[in-house]
N, C-alpha and C positions, 0 to 999 in steps of 0.2 A: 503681226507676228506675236505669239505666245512666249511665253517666258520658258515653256518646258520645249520648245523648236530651236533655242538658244544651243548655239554649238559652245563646246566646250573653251574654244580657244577663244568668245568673249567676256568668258566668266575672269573675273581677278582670282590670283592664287588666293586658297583659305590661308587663315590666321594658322591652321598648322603646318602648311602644308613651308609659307616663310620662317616659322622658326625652324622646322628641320632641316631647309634649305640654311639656314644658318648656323645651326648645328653643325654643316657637316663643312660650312664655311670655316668655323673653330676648329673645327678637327682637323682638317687639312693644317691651318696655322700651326695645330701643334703636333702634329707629323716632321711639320717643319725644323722644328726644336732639334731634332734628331740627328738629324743633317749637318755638314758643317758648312762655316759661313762662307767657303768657294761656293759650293754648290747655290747658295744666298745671290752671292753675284751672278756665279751662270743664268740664274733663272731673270735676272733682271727683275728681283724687288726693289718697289720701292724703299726709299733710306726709312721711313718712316716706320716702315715693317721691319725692317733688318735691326732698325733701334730698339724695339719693341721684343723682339725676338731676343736680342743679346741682350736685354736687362730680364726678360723673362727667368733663363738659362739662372738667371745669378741669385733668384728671388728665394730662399729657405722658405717665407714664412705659406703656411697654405692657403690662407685668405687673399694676400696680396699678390701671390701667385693665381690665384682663381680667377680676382679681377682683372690681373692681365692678361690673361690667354682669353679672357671676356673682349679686352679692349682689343686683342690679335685677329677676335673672330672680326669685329667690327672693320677692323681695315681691311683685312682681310674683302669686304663687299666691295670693294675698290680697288683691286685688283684682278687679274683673269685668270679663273683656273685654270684651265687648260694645262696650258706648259707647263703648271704642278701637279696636276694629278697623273697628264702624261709620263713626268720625269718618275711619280711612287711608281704610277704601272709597269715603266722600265725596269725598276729597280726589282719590284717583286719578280719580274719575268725573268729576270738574268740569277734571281735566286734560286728559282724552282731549276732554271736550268741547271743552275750546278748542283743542286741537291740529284736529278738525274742522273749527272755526269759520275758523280760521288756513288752512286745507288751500283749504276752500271760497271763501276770500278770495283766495288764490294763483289759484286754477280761475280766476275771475271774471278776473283781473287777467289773466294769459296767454291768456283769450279774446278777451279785449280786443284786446288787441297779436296777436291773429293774425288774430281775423274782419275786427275793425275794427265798422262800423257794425249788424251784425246784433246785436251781444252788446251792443254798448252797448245799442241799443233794447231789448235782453231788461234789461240791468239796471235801465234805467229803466224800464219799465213794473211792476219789483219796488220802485224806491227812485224815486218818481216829485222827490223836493226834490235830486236829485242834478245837478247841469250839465252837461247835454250837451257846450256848447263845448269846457270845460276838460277832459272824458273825453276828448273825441275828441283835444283838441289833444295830452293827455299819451299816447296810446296811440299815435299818430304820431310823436312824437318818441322813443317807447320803441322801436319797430318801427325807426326807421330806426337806434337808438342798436344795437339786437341786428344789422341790417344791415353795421353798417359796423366792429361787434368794439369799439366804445367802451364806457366802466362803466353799466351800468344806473342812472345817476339819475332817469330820469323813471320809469322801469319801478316804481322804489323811490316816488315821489310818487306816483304811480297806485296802487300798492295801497297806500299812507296814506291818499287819498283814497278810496278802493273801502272803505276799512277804520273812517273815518270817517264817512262816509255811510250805513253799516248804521246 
């Protein structure tokens, strides 16, 4: 057998290929930082990291702060990611969600304030317990508040109201 017939899964990872893998060992660790220390025990860290981590957290100076998040990556290779980068993926997932949720709250709320009675009808026929009266009264007074260059307060009560309604 040749050396270039060599599949790849006999080759050893390169010298770069382990520090980036450990690189992203650290980064995770200090992702970690971020979190608070339930989250630490939910994920079933070792005491050794949770140590580590909570004297991180308290470290002012930047050198001795460097070296630790150094030492976090290292334990860090002794632990399984998984169940931590699944739990960031969570996390992010459930943010974008509500940054949608929030998006589509805004939509709803400046439809409002611009159709006037068609979007309301659309929203209630989706939120049939929501008040017509008070929609339409606050979408009218948002409309005329955006007309006349005054601070959006009803604009602001209308999607508390659109927001509490879902």
């Amino acid at each position: 057998m040749h050396d270039d017939e060599l599949d790849s899964e006999e080759l050893p990872p390169s010298k770069s290929q382990l520090k980036r893998d450990a690189h992203a060992l650290q980064q995770l660790g200090i992702d970690l930082l971020e979190v608070s220390e339930d989250t630490w025990q939910a994920l079933l860290l070792p005491e050794s990291l949770v140590a580590a981590l909570k004297e991180a957290r308290h470290m002012p100076s930047r050198g001795a702060r460097k070296r630790q998040l150094q030492y976090i990556g290292k334990l860090m290779r002794d632990v399984d990611p998984e169940p931590i980068q699944h739990y960031f993926e969570q996390l992010r997932l459930e943010t974008r969600n509500q940054a949608r949720k929030h998006h589509a709250l805004e939509n709803w709320r400046d439809r409002m304030i611009q159709e006037g009675d068609p979007a309301i009808e659309e929203f209630l026929g989706a939120h049939p317990a929501a008040d017509r009266q008070h929609l339409r009264q606050l979408a009218r007074q948002a409309k005329k508040e955006l007309a006349t260059g005054k601070p959006p307060k009803s604009s602001r009560a209308l999607f508390r109201y659109i927001r509490d309604s879902g």
